[in-house]
VOMIDREN-376521 format. One record per residue: x, y, z of N, C-alpha, C in turn; residue in one letter. Coordinates in Angstrom, 3 decimals, m for minus. Example, Ala and Ser with C-alpha at 12.3 -4.5 7.8 and 13.67 -1.06 7.14 Angstrom:
REM residues 2
node n.u 13.190 n.v m5.690 n.w 7.800 ca.u 12.300 ca.v m4.500 ca.w 7.800 c.u 13.200 c.v m3.300 c.w 7.800 resn A $
node n.u 12.850 n.v m2.250 n.w 7.080 ca.u 13.670 ca.v m1.060 ca.w 7.140 c.u 12.900 c.v 0.030 c.w 7.870 resn S $
END
This chain:
REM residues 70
node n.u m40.371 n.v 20.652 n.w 15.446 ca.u m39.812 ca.v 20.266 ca.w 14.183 c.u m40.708 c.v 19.191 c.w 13.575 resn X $
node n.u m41.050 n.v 19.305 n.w 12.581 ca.u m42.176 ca.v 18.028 ca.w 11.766 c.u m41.388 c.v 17.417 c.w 10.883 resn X $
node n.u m41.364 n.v 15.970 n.w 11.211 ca.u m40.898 ca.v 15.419 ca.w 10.698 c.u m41.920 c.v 14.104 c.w 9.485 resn X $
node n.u m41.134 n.v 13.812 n.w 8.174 ca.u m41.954 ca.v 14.189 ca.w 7.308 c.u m41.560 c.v 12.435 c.w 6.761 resn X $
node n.u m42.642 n.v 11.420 n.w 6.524 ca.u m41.903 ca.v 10.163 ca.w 6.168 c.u m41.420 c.v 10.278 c.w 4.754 resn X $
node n.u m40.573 n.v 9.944 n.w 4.194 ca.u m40.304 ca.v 9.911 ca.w 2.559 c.u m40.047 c.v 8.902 c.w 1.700 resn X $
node n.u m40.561 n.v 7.977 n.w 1.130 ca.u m40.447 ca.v 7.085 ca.w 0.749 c.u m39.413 c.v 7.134 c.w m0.591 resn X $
node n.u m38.429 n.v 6.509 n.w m0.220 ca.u m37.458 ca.v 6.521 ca.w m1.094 c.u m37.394 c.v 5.544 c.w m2.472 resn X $
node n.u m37.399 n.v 5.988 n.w m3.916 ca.u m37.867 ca.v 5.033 ca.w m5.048 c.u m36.277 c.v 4.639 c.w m5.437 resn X $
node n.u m36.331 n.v 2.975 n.w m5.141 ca.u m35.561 ca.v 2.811 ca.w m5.880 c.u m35.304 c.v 2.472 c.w m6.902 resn X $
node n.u m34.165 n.v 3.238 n.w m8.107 ca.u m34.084 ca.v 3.104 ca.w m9.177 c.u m32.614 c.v 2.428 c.w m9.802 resn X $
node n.u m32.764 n.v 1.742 n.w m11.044 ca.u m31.863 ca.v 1.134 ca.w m11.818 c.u m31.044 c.v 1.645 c.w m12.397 resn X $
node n.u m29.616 n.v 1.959 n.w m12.883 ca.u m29.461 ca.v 2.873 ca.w m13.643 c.u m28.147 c.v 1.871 c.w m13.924 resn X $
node n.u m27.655 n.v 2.310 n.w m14.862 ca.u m26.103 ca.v 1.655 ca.w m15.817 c.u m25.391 c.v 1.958 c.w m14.487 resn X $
node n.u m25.258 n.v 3.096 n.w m13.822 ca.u m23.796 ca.v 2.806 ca.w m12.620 c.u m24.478 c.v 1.582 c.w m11.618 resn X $
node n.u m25.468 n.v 1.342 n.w m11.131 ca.u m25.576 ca.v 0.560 ca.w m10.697 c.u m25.160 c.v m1.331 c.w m10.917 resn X $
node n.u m24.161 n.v m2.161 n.w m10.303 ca.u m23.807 ca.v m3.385 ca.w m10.344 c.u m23.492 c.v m3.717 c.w m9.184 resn X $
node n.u m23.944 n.v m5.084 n.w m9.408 ca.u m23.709 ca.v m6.045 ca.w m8.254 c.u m22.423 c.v m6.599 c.w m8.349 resn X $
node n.u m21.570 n.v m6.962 n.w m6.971 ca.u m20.045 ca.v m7.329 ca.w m6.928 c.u m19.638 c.v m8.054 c.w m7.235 resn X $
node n.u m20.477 n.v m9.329 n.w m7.775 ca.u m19.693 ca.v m10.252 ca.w m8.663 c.u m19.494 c.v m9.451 c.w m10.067 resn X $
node n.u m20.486 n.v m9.054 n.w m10.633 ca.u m20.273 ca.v m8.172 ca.w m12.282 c.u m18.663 c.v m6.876 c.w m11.800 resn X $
node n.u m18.991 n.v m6.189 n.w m10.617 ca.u m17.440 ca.v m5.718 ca.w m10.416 c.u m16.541 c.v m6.558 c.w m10.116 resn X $
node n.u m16.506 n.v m7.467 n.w m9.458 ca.u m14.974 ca.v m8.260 ca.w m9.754 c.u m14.754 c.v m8.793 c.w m10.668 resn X $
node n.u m15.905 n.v m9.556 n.w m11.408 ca.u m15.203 ca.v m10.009 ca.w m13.009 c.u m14.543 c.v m8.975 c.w m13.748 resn X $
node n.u m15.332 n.v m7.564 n.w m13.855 ca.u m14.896 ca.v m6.679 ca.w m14.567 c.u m13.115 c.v m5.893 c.w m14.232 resn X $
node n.u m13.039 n.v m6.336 n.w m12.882 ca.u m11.842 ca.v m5.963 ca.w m12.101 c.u m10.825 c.v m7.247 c.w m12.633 resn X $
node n.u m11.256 n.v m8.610 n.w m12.696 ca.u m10.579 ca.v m9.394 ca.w m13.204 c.u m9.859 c.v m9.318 c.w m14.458 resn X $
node n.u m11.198 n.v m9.108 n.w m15.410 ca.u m10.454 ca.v m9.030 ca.w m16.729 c.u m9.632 c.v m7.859 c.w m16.989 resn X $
node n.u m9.466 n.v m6.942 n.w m16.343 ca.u m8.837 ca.v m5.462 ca.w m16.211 c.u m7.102 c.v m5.654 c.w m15.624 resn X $
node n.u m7.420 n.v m7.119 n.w m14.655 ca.u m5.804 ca.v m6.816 ca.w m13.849 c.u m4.933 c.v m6.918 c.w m14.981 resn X $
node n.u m5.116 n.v m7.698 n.w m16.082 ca.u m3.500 ca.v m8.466 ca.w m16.837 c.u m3.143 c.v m6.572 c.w m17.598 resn X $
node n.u m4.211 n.v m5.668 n.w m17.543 ca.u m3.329 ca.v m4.520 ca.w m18.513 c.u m3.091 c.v m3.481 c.w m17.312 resn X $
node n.u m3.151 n.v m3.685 n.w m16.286 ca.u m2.272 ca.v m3.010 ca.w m15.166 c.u m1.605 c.v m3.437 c.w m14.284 resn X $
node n.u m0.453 n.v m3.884 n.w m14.800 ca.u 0.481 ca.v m5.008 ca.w m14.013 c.u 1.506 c.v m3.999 c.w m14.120 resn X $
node n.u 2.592 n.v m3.881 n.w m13.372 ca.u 3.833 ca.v m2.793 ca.w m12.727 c.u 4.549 c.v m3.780 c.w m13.494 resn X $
node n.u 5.719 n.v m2.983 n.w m13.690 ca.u 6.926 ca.v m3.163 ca.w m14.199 c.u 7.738 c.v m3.667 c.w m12.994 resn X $
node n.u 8.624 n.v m4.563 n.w m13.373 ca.u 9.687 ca.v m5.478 ca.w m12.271 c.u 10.431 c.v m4.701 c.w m11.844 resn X $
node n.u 10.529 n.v m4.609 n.w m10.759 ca.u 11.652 ca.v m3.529 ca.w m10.259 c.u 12.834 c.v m4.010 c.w m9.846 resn X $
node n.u 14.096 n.v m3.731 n.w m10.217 ca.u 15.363 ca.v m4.573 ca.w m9.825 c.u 15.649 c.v m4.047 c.w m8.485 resn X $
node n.u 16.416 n.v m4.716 n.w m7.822 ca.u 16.802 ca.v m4.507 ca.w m6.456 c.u 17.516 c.v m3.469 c.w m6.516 resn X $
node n.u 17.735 n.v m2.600 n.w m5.703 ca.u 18.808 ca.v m1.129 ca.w m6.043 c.u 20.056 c.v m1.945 c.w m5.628 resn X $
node n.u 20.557 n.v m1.550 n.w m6.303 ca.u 22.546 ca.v m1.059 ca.w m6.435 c.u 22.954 c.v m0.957 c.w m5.049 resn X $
node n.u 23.906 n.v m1.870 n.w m4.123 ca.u 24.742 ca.v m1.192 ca.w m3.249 c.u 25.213 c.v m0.010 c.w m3.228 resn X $
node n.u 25.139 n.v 1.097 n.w m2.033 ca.u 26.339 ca.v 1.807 ca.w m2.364 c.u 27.554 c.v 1.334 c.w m0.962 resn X $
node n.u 28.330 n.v 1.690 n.w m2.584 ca.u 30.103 ca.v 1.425 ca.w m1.395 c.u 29.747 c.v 2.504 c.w m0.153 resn X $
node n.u 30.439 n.v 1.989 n.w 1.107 ca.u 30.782 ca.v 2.544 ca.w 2.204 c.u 31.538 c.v 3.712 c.w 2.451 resn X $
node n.u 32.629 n.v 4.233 n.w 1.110 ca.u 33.410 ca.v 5.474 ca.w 0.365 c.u 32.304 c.v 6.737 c.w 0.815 resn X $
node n.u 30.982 n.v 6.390 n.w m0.136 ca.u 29.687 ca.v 7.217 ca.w m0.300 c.u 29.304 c.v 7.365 c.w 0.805 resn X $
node n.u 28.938 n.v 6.939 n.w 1.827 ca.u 28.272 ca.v 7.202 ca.w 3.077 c.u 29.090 c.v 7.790 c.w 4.347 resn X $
node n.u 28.860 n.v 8.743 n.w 4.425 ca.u 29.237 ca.v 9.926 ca.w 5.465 c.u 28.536 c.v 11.036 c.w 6.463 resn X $
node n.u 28.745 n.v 11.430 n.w 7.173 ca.u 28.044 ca.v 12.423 ca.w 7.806 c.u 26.592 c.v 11.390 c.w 8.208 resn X $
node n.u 26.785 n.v 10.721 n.w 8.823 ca.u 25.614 ca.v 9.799 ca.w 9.657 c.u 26.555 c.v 9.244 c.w 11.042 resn X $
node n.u 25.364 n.v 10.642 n.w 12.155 ca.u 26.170 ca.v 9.692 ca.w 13.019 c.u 24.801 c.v 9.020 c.w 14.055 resn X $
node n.u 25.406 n.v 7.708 n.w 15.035 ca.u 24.530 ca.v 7.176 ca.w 15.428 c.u 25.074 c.v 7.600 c.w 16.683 resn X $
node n.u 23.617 n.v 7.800 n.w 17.750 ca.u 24.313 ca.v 7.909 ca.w 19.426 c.u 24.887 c.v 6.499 c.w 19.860 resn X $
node n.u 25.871 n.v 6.423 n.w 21.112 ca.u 25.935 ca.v 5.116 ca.w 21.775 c.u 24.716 c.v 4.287 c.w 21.557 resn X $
node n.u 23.613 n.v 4.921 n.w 22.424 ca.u 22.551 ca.v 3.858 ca.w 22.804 c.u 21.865 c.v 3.439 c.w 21.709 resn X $
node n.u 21.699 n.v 4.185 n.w 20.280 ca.u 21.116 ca.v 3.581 ca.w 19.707 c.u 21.786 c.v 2.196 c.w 18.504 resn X $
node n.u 23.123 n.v 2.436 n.w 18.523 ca.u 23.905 ca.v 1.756 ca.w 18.331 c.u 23.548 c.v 0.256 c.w 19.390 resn X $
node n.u 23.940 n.v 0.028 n.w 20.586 ca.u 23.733 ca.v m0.357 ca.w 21.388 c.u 22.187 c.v m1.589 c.w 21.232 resn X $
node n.u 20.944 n.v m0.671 n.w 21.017 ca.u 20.259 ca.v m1.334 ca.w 21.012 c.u 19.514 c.v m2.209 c.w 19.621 resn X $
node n.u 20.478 n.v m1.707 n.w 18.694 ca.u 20.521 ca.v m2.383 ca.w 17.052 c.u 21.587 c.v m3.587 c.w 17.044 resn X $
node n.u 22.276 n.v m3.136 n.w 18.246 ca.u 23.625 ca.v m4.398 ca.w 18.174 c.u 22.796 c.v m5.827 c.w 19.343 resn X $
node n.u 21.697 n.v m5.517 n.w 19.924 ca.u 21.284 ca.v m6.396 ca.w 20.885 c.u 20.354 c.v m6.705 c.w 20.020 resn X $
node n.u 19.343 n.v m6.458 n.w 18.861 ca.u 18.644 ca.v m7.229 ca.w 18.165 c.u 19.475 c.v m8.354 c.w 17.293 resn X $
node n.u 19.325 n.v m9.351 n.w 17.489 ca.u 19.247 ca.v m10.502 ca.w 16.925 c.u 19.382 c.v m10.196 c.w 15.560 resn X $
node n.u 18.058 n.v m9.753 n.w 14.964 ca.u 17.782 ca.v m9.606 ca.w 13.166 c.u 19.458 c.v m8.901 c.w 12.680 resn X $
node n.u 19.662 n.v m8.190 n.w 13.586 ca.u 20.463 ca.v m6.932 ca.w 13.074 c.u 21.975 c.v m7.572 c.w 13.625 resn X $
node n.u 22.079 n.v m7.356 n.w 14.876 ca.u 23.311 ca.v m7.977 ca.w 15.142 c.u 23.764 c.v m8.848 c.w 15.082 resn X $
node n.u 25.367 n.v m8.951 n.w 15.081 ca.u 26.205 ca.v m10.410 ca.w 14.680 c.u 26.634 c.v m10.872 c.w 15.766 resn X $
END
């Protein structure tokens, strides 16, 4: 197999920038893509929730976490 050296030219072109010129450009860009506030969802009453069942054990081991259990 011959292998062949190639000297690679490098060239300038408009897509080419350095990462400070992309983060400024990313900077001035954040304030017109900012998300809308999202409200916390709605409880639902306990009425609504049915047909969920949990085994013993996993019951069990949600009631021995701390975060979770009372």
């Amino acid at each position: 197999m011959a292998v062949y050296d190639a000297v690679r030219e490098q060239t300038v072109s408009e897509d080419d920038h350095d990462l400070a010129e992309l983060r400024g450009r990313s900077a001035r860009m954040a304030p017109h893509w900012t998300a809308p506030m999202r409200s916390a969802p709605a409880p639902v009453p306990p009425s609504l929730i049915h047909g969920v069942v949990v085994s013993p054990a996993s019951a069990r081991l949600v009631d021995g976490i701390g975060a979770y259990g009372v």
